[in-house]
N, C-alpha and C positions, 0 to 999 in steps of 0.2 A: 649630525647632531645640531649643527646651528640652524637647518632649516627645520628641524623638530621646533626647538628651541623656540624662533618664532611664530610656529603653528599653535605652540601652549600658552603663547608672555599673555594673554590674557586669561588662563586660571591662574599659572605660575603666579602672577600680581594677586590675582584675588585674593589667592591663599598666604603671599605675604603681608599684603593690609590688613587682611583679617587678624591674622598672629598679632602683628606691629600696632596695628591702628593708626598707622600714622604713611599718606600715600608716599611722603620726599625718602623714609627711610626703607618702605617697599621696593621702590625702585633702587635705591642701593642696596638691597639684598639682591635683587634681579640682577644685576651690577655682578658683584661677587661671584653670586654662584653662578652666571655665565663664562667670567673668568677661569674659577675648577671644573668647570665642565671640560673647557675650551682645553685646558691642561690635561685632562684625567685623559686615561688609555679606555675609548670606550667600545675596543671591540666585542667585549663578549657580554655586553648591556640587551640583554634579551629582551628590556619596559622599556624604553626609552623615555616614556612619558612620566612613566612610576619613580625611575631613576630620578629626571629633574625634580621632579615635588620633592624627592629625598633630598635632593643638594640645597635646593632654596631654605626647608624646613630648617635642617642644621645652621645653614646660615643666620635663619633666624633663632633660632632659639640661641644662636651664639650673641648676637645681640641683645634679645631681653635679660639674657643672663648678665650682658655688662652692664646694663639698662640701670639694671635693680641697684649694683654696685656704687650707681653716683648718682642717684634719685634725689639727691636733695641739689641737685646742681640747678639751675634754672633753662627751662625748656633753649632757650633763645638769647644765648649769649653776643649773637653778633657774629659767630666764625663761622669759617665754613665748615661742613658736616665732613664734607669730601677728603679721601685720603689720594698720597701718588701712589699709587696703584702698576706705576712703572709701564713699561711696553707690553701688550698683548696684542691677539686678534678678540677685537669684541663685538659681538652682535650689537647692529645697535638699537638703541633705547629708542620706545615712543613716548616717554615721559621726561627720563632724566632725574638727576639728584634733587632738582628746585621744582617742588610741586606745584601745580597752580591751584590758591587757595577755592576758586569757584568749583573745581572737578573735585578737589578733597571734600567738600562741604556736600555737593552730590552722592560721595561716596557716600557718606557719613548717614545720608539718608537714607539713603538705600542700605547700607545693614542696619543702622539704627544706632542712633547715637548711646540710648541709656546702654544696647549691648555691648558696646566699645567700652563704656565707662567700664560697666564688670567688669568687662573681661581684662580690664587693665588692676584690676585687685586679686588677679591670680597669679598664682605662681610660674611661672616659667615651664614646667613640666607639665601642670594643669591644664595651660592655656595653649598648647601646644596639642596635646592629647584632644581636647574636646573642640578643637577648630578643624584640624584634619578627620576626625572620625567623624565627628557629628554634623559638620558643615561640608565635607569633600569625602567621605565614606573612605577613609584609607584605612586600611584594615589593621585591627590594636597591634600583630606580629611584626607591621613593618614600624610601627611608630614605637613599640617599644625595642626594638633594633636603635633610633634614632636615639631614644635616653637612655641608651644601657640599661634595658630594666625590663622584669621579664611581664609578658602578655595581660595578665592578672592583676599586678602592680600598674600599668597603664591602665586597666580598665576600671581601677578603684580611682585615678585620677581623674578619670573623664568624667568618673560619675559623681566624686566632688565638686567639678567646675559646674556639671548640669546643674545638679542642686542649687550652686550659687545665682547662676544665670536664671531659672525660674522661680526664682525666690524662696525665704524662709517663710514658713505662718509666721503674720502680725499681729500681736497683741492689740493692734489697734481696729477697736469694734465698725467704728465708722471709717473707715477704710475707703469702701466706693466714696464716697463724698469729698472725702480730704483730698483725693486724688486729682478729683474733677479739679477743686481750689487751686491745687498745685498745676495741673492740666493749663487752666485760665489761665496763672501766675505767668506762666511760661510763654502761653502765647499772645500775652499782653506784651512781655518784658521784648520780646522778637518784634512783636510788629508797634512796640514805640503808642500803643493806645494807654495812654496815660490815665483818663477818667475809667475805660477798666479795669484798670491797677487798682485805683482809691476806692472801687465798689469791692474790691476782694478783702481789705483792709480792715481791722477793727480799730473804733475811733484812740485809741489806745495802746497801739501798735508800737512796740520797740525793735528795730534793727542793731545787735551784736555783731561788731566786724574783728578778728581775730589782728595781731598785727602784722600778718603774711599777707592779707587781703589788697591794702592799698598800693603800696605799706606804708605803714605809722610806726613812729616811735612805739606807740603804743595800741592795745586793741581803743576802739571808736565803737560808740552807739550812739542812735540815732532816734528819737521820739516824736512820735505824729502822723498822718497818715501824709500828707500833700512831702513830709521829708522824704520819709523812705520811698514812696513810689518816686521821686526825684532823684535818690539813689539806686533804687532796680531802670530804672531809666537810661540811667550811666554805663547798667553793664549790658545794654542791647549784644553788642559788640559780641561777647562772652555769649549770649546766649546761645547764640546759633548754635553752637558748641555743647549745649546744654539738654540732659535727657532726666523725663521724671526717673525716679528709683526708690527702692526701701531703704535708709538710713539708721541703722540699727531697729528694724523691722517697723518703723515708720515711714511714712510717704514723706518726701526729700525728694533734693534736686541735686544732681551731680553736672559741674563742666568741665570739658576735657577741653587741650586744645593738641590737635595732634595724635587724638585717641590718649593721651596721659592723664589722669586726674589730675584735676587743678583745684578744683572751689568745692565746698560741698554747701548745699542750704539745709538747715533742719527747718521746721515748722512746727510752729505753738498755732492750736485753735481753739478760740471760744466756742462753748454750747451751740450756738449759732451759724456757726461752719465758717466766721471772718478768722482772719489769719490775726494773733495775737502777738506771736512774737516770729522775728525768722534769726536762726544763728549763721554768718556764713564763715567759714572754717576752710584756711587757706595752707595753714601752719603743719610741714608735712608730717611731724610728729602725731600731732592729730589727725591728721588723714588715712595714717595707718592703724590708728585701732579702732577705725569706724568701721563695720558690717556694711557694705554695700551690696545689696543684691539686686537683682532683679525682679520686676513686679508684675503681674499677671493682671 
């Protein structure tokens, strides 16, 4: 089993990043369920391969499930993640608990940051359902074995999270356009090109910051164009992190860090296609009744 074990740690991982979104806590699912592997009696393991996906999957879904429970805690407290986990024999890790942020930001590109962002606005059952099935073809019988729930019931799950991940219809007519705006916005704010910032800008342009954002005593705005591009300038950092999306079936911008929702941007546009106003909304009350989907 353990030289199974590292013939798979590179799906084993995909399919836990995927679930998680986040590489440091991947490899602590890897972590774990090497561990119950390592314990389990696995002579009469006929998959062996089928088998691990099943132990990491539960591990993970035992995690988003605590996930959800203290969502309002802040990503980055300063502790360690890592628990004593006590004496075992453990295969070892080619990653480890401490991710390296240039291979997570690789990750992130390679599935796509805006689908991290969804899929982190789904439910623990959803997102588990439509990552194995539809991303790793695990068939609905063995994953709904894993939620206790039968065949059917998982496959109404999956076809929820699909939905969300290719988005709702937007009421919003001019659509391709605003997109392209939001497109630019994004890779101005990345690659730090300031004077394409202020071309995207209408002369009239208000920034709205919640007071989760900074944080502030208080929510902050900001009016003028040379300010706010001065302020998306600030969050270069953040951007990397950042994928377009539909925000209550308008074009928006979501950042994650870690694959978690963090910030979300709305956008107000003139006739014209300049950006008039942007909301950025940090506050996780609010972050939870926003519609995030996915955009085609």
């Amino acid at each position: 089993m353990a030289e199974r074990f590292e013939l798979d740690r590179p799906r084993l991982r995909a399919v836990a990043y995927r679930i998680l979104g986040s590489l440091g806590e991947a490899d602590d699912a890897l972590q774990d369920a090497w561990l119950r592997a390592d314990r389990a009696d696995t002579s009469g393991v006929e998959n062996p391969s089928g088998w691990l996906t099943t132990v990491v999957a539960r591990v993970c879904l035992n995690m988003l499930r605590a996930r959800d429970t203290r969502r309002e805690e802040p990503l980055d407290d300063g502790t360690d993640r890592g628990t004593d986990r006590g004496p075992a024999t453990v295969a070892p890790l080619s990653g480890g608990p401490t991710a390296d942020p240039a291979e997570e930001a690789l990750l992130a590109d390679e599935v796509g940051v805006a689908l991290l962002i969804v899929l982190d606005t789904l439910g623990p059952a959803e997102r588990l359902a439509f990552v194995l099935h539809d991303m790793f073809d695990v068939p609905f019988d063995d994953i709904a074995e894993m939620l206790d729930k039968t065949s059917a019931a998982t496959r109404q799950l999956a076809s929820r999270a699909r939905r969300r991940v290719r988005g709702v219809p937007a009421p919003d007519a001019d659509l391709p356009r605003r997109r392209r705006a939001v497109d630019a916005y994004l890779a101005a704010t990345r690659g730090g090109d300031f004077d394409a910032l202020v071309s995207l800008l209408h002369p009239d342009v208000v920034l709205r910051a919640d007071a989760a954002v900074v944080p502030t005593p208080e929510p902050i705005a900001v009016a003028g164009v040379e300010q706010v591009a001065r302020g998306a300038m600030a969050s270069m950092g953040r951007a990397r992190s950042a994928g377009v999306v539909l925000v209550d079936g308008r074009v928006g911008m979501a950042m994650a860090e870690h694959g978690r929702l963090r910030v979300v941007l709305r956008f107000a546009f003139a006739d014209d296609g300049l950006i008039t106003g942007i909301d950025v909304i940090a506050e996780p009350n609010q972050l939870n009744d926003l519609l995030i989907s996915g955009i085609s």
